[in-house]
VOBA-244851 format. One line per field, with one value per residue: chain; residue number from 1; x, y, z negated of N, C-alpha, C in turn. Coordinates in steps of 0.1 Angstrom, whole numbers. Layout:
REM residues N
mol: (A_...)
seq: (NUM_...)
n.px: (X_...)
n.py: (Y_...)
n.pz: (Z_...)
ca.px: (X_...)
ca.py: (Y_...)
ca.pz: (Z_...)
c.px: (X_...)
c.py: (Y_...)
c.pz: (Z_...)
This chain:
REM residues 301
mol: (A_A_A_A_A_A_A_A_A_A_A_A_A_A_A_A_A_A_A_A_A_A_A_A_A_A_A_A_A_A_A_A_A_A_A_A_A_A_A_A_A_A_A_A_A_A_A_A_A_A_A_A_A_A_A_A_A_A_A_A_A_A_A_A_A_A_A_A_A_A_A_A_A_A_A_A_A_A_A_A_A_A_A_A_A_A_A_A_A_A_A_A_A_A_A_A_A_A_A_A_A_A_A_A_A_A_A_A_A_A_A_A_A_A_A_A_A_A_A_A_A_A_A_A_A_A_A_A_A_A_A_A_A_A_A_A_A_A_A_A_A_A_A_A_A_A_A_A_A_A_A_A_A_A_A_A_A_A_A_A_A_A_A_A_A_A_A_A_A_A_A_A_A_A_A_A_A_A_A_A_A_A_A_A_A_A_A_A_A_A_A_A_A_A_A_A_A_A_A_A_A_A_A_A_A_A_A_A_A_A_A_A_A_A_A_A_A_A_A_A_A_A_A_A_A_A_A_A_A_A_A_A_A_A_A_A_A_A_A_A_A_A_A_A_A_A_A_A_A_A_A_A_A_A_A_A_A_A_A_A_A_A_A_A_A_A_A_A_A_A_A_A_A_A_A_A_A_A_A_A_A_A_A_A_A_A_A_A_A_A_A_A_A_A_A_A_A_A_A_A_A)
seq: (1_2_3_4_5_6_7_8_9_10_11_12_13_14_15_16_17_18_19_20_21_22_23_24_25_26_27_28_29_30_31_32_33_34_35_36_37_38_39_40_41_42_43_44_45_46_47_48_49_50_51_52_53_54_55_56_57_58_59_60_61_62_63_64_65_66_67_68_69_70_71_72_73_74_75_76_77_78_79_80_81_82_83_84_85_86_87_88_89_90_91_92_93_94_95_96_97_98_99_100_101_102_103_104_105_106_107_108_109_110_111_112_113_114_115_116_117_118_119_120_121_122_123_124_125_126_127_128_129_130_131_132_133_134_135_136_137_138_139_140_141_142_143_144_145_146_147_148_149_150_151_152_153_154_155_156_157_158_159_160_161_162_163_164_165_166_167_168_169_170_171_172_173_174_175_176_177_178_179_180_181_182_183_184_185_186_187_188_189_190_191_192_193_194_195_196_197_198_199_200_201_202_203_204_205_206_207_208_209_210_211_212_213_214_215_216_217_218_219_220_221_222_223_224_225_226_227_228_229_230_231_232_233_234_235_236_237_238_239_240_241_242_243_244_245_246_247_248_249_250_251_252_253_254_255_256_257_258_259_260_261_262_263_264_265_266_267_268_269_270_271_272_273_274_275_276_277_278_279_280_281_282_283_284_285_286_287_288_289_290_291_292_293_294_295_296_297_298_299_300_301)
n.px: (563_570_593_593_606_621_604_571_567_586_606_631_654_647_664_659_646_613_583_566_533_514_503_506_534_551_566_581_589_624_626_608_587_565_542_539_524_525_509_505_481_474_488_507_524_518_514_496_469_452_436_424_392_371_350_322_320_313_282_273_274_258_230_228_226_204_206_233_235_228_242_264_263_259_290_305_294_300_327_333_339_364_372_365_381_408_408_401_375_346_345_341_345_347_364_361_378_370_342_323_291_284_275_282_280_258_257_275_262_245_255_264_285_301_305_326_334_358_356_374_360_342_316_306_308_290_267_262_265_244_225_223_249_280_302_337_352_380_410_428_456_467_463_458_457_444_427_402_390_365_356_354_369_392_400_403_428_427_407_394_393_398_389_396_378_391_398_431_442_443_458_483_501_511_531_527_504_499_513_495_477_484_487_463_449_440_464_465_449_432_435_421_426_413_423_424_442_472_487_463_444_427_446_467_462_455_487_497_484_497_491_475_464_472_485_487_472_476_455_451_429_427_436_465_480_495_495_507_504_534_537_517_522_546_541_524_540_566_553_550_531_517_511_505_486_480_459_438_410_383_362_331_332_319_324_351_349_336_311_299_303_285_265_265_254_263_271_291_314_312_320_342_354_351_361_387_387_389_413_432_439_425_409_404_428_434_441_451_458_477_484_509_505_519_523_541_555_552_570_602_601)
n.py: (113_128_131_113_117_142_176_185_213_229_217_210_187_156_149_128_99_86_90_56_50_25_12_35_62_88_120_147_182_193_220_239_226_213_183_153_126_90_61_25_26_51_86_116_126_123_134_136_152_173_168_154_135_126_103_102_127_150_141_143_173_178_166_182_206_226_227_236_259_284_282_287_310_327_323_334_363_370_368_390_418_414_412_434_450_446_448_476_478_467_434_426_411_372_349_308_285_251_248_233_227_256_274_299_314_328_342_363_373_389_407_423_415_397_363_333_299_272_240_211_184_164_158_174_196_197_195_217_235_229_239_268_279_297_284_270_239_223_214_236_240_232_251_284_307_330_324_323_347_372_396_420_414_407_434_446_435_411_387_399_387_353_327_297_267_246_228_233_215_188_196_188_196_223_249_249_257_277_300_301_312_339_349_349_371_408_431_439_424_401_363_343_315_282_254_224_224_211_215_213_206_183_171_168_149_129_126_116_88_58_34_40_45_72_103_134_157_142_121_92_82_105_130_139_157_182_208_229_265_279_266_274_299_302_292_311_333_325_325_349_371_390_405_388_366_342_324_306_286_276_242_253_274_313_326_320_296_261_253_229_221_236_226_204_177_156_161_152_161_185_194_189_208_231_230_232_256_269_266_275_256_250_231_244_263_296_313_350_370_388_400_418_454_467_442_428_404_370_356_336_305)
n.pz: (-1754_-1788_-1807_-1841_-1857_-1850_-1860_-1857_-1855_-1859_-1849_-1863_-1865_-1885_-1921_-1939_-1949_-1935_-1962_-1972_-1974_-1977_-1942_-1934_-1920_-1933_-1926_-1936_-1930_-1935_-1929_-1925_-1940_-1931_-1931_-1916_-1902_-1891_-1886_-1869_-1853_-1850_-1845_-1852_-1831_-1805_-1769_-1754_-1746_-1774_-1795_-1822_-1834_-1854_-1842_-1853_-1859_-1844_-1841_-1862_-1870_-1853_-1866_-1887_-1882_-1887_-1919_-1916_-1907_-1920_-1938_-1926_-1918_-1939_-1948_-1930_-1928_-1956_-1951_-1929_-1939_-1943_-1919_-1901_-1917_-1910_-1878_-1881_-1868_-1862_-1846_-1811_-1789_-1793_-1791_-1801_-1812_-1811_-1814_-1825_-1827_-1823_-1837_-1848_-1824_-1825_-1853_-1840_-1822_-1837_-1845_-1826_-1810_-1784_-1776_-1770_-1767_-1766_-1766_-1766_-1763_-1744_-1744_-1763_-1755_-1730_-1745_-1759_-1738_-1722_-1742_-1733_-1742_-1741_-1731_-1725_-1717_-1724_-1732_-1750_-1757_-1737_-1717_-1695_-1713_-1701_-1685_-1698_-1699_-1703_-1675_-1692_-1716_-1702_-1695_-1721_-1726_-1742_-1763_-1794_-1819_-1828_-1838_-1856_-1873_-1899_-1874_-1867_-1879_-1865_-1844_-1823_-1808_-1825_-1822_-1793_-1795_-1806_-1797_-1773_-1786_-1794_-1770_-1760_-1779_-1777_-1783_-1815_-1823_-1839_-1857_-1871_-1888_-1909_-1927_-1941_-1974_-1981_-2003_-2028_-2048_-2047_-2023_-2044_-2056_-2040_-2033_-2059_-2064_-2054_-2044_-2022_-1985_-1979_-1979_-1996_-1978_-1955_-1940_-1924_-1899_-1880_-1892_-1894_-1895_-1920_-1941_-1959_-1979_-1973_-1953_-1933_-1933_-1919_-1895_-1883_-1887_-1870_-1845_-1839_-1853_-1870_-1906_-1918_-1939_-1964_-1980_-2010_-2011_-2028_-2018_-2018_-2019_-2019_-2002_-1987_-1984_-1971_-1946_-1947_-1973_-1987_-1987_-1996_-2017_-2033_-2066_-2083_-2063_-2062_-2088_-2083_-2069_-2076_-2097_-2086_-2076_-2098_-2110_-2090_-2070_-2047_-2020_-1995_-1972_-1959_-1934_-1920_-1894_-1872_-1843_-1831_-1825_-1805_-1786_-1773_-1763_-1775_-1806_-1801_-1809)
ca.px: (561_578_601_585_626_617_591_557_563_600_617_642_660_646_674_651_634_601_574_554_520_507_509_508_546_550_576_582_601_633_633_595_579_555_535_531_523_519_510_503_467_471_501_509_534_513_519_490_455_460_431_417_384_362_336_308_320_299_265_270_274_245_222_230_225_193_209_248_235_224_256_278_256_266_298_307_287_307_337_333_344_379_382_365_391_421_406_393_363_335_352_330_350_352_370_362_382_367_331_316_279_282_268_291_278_241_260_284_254_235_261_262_301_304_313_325_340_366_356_382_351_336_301_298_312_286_256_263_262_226_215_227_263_291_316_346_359_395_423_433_469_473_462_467_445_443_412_399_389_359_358_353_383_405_400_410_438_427_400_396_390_401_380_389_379_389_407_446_451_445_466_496_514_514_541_525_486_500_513_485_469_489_484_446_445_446_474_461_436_432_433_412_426_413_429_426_447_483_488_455_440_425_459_478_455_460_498_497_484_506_486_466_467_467_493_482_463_477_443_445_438_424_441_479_495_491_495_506_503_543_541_509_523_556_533_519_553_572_544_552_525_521_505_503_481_474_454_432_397_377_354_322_334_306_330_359_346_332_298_294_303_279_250_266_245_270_275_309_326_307_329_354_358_345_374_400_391_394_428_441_445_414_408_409_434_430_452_443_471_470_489_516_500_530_517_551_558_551_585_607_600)
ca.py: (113_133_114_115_127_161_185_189_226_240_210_209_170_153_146_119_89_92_79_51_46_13_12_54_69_104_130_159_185_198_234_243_219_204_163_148_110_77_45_19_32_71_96_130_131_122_150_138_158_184_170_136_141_114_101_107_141_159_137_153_182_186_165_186_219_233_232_241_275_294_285_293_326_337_325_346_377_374_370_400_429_413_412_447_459_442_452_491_482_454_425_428_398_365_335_301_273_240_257_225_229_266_279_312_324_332_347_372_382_393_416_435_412_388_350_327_288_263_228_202_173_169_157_182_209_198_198_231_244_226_250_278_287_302_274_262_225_225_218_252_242_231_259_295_316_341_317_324_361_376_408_430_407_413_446_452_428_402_390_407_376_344_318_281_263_233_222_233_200_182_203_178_208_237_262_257_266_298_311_306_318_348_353_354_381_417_441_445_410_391_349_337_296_272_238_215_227_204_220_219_196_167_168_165_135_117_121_102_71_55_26_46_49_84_112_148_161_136_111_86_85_118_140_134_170_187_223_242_280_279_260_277_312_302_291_321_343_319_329_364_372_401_407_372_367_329_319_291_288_263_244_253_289_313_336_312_279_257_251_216_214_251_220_193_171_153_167_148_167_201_197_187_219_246_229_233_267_277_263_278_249_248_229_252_272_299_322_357_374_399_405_436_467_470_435_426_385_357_352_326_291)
ca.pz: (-1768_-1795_-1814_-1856_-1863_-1848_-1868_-1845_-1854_-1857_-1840_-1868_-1867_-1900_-1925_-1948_-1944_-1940_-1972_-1966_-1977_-1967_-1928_-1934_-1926_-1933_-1921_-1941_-1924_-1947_-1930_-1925_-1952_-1921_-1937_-1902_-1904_-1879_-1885_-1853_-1844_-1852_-1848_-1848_-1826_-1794_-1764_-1743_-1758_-1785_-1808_-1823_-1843_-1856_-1830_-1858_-1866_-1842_-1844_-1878_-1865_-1847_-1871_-1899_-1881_-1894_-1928_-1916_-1899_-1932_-1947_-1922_-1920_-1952_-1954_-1918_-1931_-1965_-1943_-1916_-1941_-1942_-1903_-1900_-1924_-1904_-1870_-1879_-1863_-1857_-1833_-1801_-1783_-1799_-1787_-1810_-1804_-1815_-1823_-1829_-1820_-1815_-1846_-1846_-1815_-1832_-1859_-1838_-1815_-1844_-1849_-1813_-1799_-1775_-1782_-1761_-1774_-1758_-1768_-1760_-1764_-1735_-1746_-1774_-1745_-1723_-1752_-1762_-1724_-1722_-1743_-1723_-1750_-1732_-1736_-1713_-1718_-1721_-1742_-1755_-1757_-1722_-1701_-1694_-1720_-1695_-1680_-1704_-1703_-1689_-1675_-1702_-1724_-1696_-1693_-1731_-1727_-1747_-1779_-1805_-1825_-1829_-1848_-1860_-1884_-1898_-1863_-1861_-1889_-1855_-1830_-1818_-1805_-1833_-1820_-1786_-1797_-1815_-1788_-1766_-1793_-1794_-1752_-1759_-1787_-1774_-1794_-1829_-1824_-1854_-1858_-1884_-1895_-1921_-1931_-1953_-1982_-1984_-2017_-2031_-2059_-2040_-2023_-2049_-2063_-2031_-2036_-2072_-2060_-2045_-2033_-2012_-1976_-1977_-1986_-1992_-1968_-1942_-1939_-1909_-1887_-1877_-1902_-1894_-1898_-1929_-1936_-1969_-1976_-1968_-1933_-1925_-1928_-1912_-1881_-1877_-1884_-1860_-1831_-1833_-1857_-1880_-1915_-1921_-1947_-1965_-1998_-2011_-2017_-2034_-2005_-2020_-2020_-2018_-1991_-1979_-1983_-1956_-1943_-1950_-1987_-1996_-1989_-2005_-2028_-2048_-2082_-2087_-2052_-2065_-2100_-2080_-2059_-2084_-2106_-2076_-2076_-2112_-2116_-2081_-2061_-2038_-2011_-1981_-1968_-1953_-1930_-1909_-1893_-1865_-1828_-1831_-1816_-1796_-1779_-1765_-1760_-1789_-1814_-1798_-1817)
c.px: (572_585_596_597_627_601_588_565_575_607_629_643_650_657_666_645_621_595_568_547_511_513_513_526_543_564_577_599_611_634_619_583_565_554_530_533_524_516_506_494_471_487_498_511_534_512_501_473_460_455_423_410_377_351_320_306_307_283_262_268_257_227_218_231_219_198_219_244_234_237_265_276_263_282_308_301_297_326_346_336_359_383_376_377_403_416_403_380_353_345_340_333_354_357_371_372_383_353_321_301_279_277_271_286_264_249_267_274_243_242_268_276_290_312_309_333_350_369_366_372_342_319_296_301_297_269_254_260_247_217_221_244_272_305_323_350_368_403_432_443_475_467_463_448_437_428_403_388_378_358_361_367_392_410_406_424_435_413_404_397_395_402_384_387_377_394_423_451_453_453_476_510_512_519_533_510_487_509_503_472_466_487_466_440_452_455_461_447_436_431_429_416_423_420_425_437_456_490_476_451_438_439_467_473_458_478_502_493_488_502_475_471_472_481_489_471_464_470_439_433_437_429_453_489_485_502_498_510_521_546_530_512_536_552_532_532_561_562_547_540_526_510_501_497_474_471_445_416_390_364_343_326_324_312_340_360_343_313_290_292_292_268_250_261_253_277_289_323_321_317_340_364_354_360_389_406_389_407_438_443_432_416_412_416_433_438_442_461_468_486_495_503_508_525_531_552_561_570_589_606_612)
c.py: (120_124_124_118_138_162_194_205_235_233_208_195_168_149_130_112_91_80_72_46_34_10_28_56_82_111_142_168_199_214_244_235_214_188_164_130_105_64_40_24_49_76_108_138_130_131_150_140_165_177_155_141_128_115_103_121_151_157_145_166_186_177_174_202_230_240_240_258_283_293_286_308_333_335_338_362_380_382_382_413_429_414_421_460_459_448_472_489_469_447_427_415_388_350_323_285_259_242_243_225_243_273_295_318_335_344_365_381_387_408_426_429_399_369_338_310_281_253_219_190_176_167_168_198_213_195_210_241_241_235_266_289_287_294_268_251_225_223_230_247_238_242_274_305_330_337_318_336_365_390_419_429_412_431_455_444_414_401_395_397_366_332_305_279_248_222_222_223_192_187_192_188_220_245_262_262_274_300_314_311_335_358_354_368_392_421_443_432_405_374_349_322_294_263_236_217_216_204_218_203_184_164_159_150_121_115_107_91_69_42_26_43_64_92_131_152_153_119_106_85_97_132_139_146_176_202_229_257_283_282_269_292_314_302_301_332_344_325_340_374_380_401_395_373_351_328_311_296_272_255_248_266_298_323_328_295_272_254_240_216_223_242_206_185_166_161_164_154_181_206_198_199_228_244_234_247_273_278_268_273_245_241_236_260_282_310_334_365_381_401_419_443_468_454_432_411_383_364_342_316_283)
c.pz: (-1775_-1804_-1830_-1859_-1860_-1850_-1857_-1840_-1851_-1853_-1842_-1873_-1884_-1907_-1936_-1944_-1950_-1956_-1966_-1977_-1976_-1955_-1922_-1934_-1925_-1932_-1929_-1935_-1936_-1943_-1932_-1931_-1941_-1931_-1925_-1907_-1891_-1886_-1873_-1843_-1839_-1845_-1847_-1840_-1810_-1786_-1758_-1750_-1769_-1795_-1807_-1834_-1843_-1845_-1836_-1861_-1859_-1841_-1856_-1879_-1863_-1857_-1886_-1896_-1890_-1903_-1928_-1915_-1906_-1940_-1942_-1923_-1929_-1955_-1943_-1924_-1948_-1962_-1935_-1921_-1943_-1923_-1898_-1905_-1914_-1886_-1874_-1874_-1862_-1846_-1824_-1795_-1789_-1787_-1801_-1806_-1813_-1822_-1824_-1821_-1816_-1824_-1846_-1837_-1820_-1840_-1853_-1826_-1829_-1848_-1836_-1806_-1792_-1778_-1767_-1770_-1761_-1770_-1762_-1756_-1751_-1733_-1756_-1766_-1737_-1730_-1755_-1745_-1722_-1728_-1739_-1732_-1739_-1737_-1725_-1721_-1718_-1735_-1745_-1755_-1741_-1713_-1708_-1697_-1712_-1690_-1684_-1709_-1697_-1682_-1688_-1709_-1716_-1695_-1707_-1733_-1735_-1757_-1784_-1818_-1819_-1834_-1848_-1869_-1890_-1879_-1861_-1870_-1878_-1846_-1830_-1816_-1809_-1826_-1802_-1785_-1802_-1805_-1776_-1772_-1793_-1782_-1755_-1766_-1774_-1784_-1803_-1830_-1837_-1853_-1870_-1883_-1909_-1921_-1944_-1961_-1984_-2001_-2028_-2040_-2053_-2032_-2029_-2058_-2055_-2030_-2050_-2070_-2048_-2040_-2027_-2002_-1968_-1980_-1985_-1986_-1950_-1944_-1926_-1912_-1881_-1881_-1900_-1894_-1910_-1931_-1954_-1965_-1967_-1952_-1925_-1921_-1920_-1898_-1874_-1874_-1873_-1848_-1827_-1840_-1866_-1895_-1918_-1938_-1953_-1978_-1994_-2017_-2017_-2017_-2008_-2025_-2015_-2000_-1977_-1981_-1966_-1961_-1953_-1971_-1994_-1996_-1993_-2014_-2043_-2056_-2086_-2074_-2054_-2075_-2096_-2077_-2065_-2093_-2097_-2079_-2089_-2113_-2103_-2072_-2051_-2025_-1997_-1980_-1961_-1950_-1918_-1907_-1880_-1854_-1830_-1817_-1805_-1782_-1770_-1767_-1772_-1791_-1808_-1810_-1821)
């Protein structure tokens, strides 16, 4: 186990006691602005598994397809002139890592690439193969991205792409899933991340009350590292990472939103998030950033 006095990400000592929240402590790190929490059940700071996700998340998932698949559609197709721009060209090779039910792969064969996923879950690994998706089982931060490749990938050195969304809030070990992030892209690849916005209105709502459980964007138990634009483009810089690019979008964004909220019912988390994004502070984060050309070894951490 990591000790919660060294930051997940840059491994710089804490100088401050953490906040507590209830049974919630929180860590904020003084050199790279990392919110990692623990209380008894949860932590952050666990080595063994990269990722803890609610046990309903993916029933939800896959009961809520039908509707999810038209609005990830559009929000991917709104998407794909920013990572044509950053590539020169259409991605042909995608790598998703945490693709949920798999919805992405429909999307990226409609458009003439290749998609492959690496689920950590081994029932939502092994539902997605049932219907015949190209998905390996594995904790993407414990093994050697290379395993990853199939002919063709290897042959260009790596994806061209690099899809999550809504998963590196759970990563345990940051600095080392960007670099095996980094060993997957070929030269000139692109990573596409969302998070949950640390900075962002509901954020900063759950900061003010202080007899919450909660702080920020760090919501045991599942939620236990949190991410502003700062930490999230330091992440990527630290990996070795070029053109680092991070802004905010409201979730019910018609481009950089997420799926779930574009079919949202309630009216009071619709105000919520249209208001987020008036005033700046939107919900999602969102980072793209791109593999030197030159393709020579990650930034030392």
């Amino acid at each position: 186990m990591i000790s919660p006095s060294v930051c997940l990400l840059c491994h710089a000592p804490s100088t401050t006691a953490p906040l507590q929240r209830g049974i919630l402590l929180v860590h904020s790190c003084p050199n790279c602005g990392l919110n990692y929490g623990e209380t008894d059940e949860a932590s952050a700071t666990l080595e063994a598994g990269s990722v803890d996700t609610s046990p309903h998340h993916f029933s939800t998932l896959l009961t809520q397809s039908e509707a999810l698949a038209p609005a990830l559609a559009g929000l991917v197709e709104g998407r794909m002139a920013a990572f044509v721009e950053r590539l020169g060209e259409k991605p042909r090779h995608w790598l998703e890592i945490g693709p949920g039910s798999g919805l992405l792969s429909a999307i990226v064969a409609r458009h003439g690439g290749s998609w492959r996923g690496c689920e950590i879950d081994a029932d939502m690994a092994a539902e997605m193969m049932a219907r015949g998706l190209d998905v390996v089982q594995a904790d993407f931060s414990a093994i050697d991205p290379a395993t990853l490749f199939t002919p063709e990938v290897a042959a260009q050195g790596g994806f061209d792409m690099l899809f999550l969304s809504q998963v590196f809030e759970h990563v345990r070990n940051p600095d080392r899933f960007l670099d095996n992030a980094y060993a997957a892209l070929r030269p000139g690849g692109v990573i596409y991340i969302d998070v949950p916005n640390d900075g962002g209105l509901t954020a900063i709502i759950r900061r003010l009350n202080k007899w919450g459980g909660t702080y920020g964007e760090v919501v045991p138990p599942y939620h236990m590292i949190a991410y502003g634009a700062k930490t999230l483009g330091y992440a990527l810089e630290q990996a070795g990472f070029e053109k680092v690019s991070v802004s905010t979008a409201a979730y019910n964004d018609a481009v950089y939103g997420l799926a779930h909220a574009r079919i949202h019912r309630s009216s009071k988390f619709q105000t919520l998030w249209t208001l987020s994004g008036i005033v700046g502070l939107g919900g999602n984060l969102v980072a793209m950033a791109q593999r030197p050309l030159g393709g020579g070894d990650a930034a030392a951490c």
